[in-house]
NUTOR-391970 format. One record per residue (C-alpha): x, y, z; chain; residue in three letters. Coordinates in Angstrom, 2 decimals. Layout:
<atoms>
<u X | v Y | w Z | ch A | aa ala>
...
</atoms>
This chain:
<atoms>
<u 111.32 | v 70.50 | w 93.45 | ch A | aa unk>
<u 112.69 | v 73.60 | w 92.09 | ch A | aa unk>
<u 112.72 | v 76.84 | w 94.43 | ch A | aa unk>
<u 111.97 | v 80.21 | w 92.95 | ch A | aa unk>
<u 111.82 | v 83.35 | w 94.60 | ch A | aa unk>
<u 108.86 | v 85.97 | w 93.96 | ch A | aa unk>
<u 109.83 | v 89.87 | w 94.77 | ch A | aa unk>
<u 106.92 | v 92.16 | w 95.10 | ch A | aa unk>
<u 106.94 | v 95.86 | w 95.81 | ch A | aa unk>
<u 104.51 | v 96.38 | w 99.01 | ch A | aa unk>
<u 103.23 | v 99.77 | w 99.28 | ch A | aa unk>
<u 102.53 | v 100.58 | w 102.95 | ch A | aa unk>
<u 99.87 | v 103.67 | w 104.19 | ch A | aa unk>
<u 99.03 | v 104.49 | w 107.77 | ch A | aa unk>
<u 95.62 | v 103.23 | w 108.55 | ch A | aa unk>
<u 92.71 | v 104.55 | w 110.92 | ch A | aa unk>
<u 91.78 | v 100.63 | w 113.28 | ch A | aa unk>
<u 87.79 | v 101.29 | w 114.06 | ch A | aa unk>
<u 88.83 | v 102.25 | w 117.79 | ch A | aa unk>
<u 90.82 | v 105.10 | w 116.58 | ch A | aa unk>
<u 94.36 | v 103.46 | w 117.05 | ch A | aa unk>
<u 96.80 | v 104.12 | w 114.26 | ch A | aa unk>
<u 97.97 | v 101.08 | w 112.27 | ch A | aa unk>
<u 99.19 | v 100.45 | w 108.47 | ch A | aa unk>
<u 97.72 | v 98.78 | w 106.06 | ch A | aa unk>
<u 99.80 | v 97.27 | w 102.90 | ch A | aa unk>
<u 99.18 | v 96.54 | w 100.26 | ch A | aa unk>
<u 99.77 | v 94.75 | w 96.47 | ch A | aa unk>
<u 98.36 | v 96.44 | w 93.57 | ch A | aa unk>
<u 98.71 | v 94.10 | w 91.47 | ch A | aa unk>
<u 97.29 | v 91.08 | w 93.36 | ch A | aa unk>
<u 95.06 | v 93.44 | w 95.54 | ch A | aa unk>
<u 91.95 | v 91.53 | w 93.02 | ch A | aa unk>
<u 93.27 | v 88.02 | w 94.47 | ch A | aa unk>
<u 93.68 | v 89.16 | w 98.38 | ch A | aa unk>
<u 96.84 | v 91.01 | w 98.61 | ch A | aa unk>
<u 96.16 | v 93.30 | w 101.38 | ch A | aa unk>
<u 97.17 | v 93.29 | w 104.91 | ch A | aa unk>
<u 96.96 | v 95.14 | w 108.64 | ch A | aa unk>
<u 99.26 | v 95.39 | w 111.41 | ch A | aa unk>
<u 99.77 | v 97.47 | w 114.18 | ch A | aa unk>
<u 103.16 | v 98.49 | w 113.28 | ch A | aa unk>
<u 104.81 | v 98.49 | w 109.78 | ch A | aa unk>
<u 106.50 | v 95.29 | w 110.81 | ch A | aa unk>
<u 103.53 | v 93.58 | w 111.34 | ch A | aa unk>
<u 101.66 | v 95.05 | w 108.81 | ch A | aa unk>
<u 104.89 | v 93.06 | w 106.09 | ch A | aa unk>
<u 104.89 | v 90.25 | w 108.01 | ch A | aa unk>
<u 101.27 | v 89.74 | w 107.44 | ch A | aa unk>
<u 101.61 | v 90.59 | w 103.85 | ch A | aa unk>
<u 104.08 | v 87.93 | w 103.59 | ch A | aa unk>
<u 101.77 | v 84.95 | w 105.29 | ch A | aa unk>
<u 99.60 | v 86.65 | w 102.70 | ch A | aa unk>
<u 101.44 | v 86.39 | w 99.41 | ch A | aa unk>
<u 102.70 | v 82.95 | w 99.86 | ch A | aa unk>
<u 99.43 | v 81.66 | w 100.13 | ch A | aa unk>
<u 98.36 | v 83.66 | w 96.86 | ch A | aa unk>
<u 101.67 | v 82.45 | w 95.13 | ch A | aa unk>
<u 100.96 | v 78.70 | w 96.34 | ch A | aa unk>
<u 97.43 | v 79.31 | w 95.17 | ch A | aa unk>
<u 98.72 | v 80.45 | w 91.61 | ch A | aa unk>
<u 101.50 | v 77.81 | w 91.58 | ch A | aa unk>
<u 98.45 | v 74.64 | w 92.33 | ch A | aa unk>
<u 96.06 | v 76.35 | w 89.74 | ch A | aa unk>
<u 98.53 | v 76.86 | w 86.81 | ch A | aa unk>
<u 97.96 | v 80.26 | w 86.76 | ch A | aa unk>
<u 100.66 | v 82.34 | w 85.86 | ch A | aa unk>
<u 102.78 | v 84.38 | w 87.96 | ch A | aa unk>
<u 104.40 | v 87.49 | w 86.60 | ch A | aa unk>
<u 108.06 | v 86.78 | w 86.43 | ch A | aa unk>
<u 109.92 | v 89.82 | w 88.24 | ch A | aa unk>
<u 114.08 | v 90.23 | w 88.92 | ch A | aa unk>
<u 114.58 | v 90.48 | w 92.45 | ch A | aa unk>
<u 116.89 | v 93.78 | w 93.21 | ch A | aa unk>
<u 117.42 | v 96.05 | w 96.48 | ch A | aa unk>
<u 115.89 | v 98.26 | w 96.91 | ch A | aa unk>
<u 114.62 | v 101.29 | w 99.47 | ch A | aa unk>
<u 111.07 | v 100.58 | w 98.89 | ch A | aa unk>
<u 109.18 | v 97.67 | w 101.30 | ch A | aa unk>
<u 109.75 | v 94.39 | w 99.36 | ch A | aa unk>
<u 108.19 | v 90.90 | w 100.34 | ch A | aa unk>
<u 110.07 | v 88.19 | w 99.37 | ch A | aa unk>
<u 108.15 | v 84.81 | w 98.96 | ch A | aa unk>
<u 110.10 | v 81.19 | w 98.58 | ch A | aa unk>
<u 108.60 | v 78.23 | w 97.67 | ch A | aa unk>
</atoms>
C-alpha cells in the first residue's frame, strides 16, 4: 500500500467551555463542512484531537473515492497536522 502524507494548516482560537473554563478550539476551514473541528483544554490537546480528527476524514475520503486536495508539505510557524496513512 502506498503511504502519503496530508499537511493541513490548523487554525487554533481560544474558546469559552460552558463552565467558564478557557480552552481552544481548532479548526479546518476547508474540511470544517465534513467535521474538521476540535476542543481541548490546552492547545496541545486541542491538535491532538484535530489529528484523531483528520485521519478519520482523510480515511473517510480515501474509502469513498473522493478526492483529497493534494498540498506540499513545508515548515512552517503556523499549527500544522500531519496525517499518514
Amino acid at each position: 500500500m502506498e503511504v502519503k502524507s496530508y499537511t493541513f494548516e490548523v487554525r487554533i482560537e481560544k474558546d469559552k467551555f460552558p463552565n467558564g473554563k478557557i480552552g481552544y478550539f481548532a479548526i479546518v476551514p476547508e474540511l470544517e463542512e465534513k467535521g474538521a473541528v476540535a476542543q481541548g483544554k490546552t492547545r496541545a490537546e486541542a491538535l491532538r484531537n484535530m489529528q484523531t480528527v483528520l485521519e478519520m476524514i482523510v480515511e473517510e475520503l480515501i474509502e469513498t473515492g473522493k478526492p483529497i486536495s493534494r498540498r506540499i508539505a513545508h515548515i512552517s510557524s503556523k499549527p500544522m497536522v500531519t496525517v499518514s496513512l
